[in-house]
KOLSEMAR-302279 format. One record per residue (C-alpha): residue in one letter; chain; x negated, y, z negated. Coordinates in nm, 3 decimals, decimal comma. Layout:
# KOLSEMAR-302279
<type->a | mol->A | px->X | py->Y | pz->Z>;
...
***
This chain:
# KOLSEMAR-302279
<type->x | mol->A | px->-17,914 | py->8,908 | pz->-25,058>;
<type->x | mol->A | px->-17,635 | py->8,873 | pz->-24,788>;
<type->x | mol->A | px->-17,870 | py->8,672 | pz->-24,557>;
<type->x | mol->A | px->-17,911 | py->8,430 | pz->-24,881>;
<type->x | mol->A | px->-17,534 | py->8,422 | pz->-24,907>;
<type->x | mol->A | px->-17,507 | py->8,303 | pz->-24,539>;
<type->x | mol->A | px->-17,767 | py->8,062 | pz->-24,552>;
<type->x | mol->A | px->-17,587 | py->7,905 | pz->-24,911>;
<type->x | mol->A | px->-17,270 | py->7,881 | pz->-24,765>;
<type->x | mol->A | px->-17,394 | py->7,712 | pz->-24,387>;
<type->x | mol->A | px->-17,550 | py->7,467 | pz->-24,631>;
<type->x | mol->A | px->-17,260 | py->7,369 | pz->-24,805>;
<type->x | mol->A | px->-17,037 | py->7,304 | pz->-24,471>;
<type->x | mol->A | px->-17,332 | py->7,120 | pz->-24,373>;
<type->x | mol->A | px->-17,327 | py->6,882 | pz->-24,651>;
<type->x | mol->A | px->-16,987 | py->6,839 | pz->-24,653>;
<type->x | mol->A | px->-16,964 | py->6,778 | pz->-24,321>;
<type->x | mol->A | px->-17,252 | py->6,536 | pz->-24,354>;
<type->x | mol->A | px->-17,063 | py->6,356 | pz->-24,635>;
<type->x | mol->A | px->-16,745 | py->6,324 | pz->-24,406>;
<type->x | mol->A | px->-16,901 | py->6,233 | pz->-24,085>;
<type->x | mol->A | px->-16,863 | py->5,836 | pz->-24,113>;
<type->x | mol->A | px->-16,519 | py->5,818 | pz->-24,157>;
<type->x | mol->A | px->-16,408 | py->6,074 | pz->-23,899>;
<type->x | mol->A | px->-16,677 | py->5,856 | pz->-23,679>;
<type->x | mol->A | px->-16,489 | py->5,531 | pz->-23,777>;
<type->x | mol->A | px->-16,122 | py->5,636 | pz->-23,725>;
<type->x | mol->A | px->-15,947 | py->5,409 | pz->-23,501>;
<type->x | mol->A | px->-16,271 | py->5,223 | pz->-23,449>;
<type->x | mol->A | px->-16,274 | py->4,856 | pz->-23,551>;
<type->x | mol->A | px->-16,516 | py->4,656 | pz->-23,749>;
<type->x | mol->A | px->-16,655 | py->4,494 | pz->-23,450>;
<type->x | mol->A | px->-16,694 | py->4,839 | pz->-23,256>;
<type->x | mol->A | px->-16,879 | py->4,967 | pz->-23,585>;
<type->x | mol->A | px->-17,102 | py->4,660 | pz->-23,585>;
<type->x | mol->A | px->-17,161 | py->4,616 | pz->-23,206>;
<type->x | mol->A | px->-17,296 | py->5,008 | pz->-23,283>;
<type->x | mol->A | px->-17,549 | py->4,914 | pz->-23,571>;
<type->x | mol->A | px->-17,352 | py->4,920 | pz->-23,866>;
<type->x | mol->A | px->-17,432 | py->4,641 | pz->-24,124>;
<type->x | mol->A | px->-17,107 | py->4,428 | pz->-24,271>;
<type->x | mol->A | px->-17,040 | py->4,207 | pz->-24,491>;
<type->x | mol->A | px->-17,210 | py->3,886 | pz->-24,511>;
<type->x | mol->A | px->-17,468 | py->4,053 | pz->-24,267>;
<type->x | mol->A | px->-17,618 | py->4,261 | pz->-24,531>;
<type->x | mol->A | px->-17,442 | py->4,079 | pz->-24,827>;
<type->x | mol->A | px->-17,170 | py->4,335 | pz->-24,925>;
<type->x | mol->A | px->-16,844 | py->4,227 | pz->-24,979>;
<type->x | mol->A | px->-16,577 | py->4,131 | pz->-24,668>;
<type->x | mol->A | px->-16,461 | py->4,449 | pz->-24,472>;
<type->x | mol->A | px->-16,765 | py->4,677 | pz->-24,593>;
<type->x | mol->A | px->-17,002 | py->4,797 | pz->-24,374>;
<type->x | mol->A | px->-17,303 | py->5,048 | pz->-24,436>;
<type->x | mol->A | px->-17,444 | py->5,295 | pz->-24,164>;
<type->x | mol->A | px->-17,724 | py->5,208 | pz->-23,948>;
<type->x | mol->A | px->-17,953 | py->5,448 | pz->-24,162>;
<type->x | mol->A | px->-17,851 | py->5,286 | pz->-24,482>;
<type->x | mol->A | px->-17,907 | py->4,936 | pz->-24,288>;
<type->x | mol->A | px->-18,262 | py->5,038 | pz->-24,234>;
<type->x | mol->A | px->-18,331 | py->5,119 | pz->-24,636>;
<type->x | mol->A | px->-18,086 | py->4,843 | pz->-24,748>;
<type->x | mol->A | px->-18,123 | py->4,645 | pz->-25,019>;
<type->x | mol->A | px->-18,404 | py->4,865 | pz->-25,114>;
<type->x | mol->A | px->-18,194 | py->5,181 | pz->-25,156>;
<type->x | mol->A | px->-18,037 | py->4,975 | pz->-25,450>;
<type->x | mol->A | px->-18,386 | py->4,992 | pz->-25,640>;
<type->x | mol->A | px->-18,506 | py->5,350 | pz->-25,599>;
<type->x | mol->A | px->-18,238 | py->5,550 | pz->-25,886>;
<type->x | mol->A | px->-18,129 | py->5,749 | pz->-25,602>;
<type->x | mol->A | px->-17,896 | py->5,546 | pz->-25,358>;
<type->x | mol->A | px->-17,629 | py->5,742 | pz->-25,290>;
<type->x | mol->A | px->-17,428 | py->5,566 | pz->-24,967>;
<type->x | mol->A | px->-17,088 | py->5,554 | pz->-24,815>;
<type->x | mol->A | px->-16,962 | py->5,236 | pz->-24,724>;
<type->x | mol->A | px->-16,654 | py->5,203 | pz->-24,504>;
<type->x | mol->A | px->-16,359 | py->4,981 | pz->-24,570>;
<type->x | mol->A | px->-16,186 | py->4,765 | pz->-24,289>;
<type->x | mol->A | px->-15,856 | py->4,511 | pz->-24,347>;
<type->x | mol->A | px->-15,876 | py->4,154 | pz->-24,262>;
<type->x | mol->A | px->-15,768 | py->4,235 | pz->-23,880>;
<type->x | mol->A | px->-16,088 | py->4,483 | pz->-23,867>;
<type->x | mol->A | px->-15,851 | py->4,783 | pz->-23,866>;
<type->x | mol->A | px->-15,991 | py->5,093 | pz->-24,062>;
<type->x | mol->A | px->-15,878 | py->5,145 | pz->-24,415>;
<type->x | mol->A | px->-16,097 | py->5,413 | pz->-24,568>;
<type->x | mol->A | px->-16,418 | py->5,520 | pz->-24,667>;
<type->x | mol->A | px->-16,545 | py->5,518 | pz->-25,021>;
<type->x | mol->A | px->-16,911 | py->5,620 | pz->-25,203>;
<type->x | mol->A | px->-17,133 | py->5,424 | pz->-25,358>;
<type->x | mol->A | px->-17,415 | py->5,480 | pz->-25,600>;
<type->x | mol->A | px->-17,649 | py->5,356 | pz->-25,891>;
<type->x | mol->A | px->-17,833 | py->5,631 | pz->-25,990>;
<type->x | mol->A | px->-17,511 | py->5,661 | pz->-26,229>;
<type->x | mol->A | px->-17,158 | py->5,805 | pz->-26,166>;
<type->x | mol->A | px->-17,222 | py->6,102 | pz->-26,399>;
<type->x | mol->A | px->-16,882 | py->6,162 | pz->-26,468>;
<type->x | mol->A | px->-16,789 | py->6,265 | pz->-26,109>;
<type->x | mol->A | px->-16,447 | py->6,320 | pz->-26,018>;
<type->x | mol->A | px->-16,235 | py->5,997 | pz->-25,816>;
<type->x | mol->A | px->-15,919 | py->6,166 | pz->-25,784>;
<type->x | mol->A | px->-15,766 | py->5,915 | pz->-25,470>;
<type->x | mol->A | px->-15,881 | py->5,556 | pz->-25,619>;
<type->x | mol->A | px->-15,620 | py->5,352 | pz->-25,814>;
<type->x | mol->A | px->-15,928 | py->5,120 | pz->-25,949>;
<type->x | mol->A | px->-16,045 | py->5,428 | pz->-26,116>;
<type->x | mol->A | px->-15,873 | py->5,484 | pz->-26,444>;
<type->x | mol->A | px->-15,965 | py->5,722 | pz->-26,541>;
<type->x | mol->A | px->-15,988 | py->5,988 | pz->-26,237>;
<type->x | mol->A | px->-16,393 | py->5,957 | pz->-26,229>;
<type->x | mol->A | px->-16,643 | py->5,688 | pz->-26,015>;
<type->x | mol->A | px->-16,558 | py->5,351 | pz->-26,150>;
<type->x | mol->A | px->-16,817 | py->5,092 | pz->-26,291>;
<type->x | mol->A | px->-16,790 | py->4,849 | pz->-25,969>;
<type->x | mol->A | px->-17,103 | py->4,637 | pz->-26,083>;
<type->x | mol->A | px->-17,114 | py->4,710 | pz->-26,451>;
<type->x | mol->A | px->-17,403 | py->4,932 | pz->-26,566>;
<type->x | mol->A | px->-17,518 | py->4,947 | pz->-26,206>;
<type->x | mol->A | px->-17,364 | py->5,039 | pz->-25,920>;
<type->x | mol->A | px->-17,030 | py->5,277 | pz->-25,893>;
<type->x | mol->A | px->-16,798 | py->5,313 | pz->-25,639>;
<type->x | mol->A | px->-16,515 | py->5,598 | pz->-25,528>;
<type->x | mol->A | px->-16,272 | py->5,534 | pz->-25,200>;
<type->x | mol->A | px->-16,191 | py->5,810 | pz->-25,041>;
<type->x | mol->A | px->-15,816 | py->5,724 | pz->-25,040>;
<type->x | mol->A | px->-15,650 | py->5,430 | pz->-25,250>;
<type->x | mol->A | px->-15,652 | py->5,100 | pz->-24,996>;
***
């Protein structure tokens, strides 16, 4: 039972640190560093300016939008390329999950970004 314990809780830091990963990556990288390293932005992959998706995502993208399981994290650069923040994106539904940092969400939960399909959380407010 104590092995099981181990192996639960390795699991969790590994997801977690999975999750956070891409931002600690982008800090005090640019949008042009991120891109020149295979990220997709912007027009490039038709997201909105200052958004770029991971290389991995880049490879599934737009079909990860179609399969009721994309889950992604985007991250978020100002109009000089400078890193803002990271947020999460999804359309299998926001399911009530918590968005404590985000003053678009209202109500503390993932906030209907594309209404009635996709949802969006930043990590931090912009």
């Amino acid at each position: 039972m104590k092995i099981r314990s181990v192996a639960v809780s390795l699991a969790a830091v590994a997801l977690m640190l999975g999750t956070m990963a891409p931002a600690a990556l982008a800090r005090g990288a640019t949008q042009a560093q991120m891109e020149a390293a295979g990220w997709g932005c912007a027009d490039a992959v038709g997201l909105p300016a200052g958004h770029c998706i991971s290389p991995g995502t880049v490879s599934r993208w737009p079909d990860l939008l179609f399969t009721g399981h994309g889950t992604f994290q985007l991250l978020v650069f100002d109009a000089n390329g400078d890193f803002v923040t990271a947020e999460v994106a999804t359309v299998k539904s926001a399911d009530d999950r918590p968005c404590p940092h985000d003053a678009e969400s209202l109500d503390g939960t993932y906030w209907d970004f594309v209404s009635g399909f996709l949802w969006v959380c930043h990590h931090r407010s912009e």
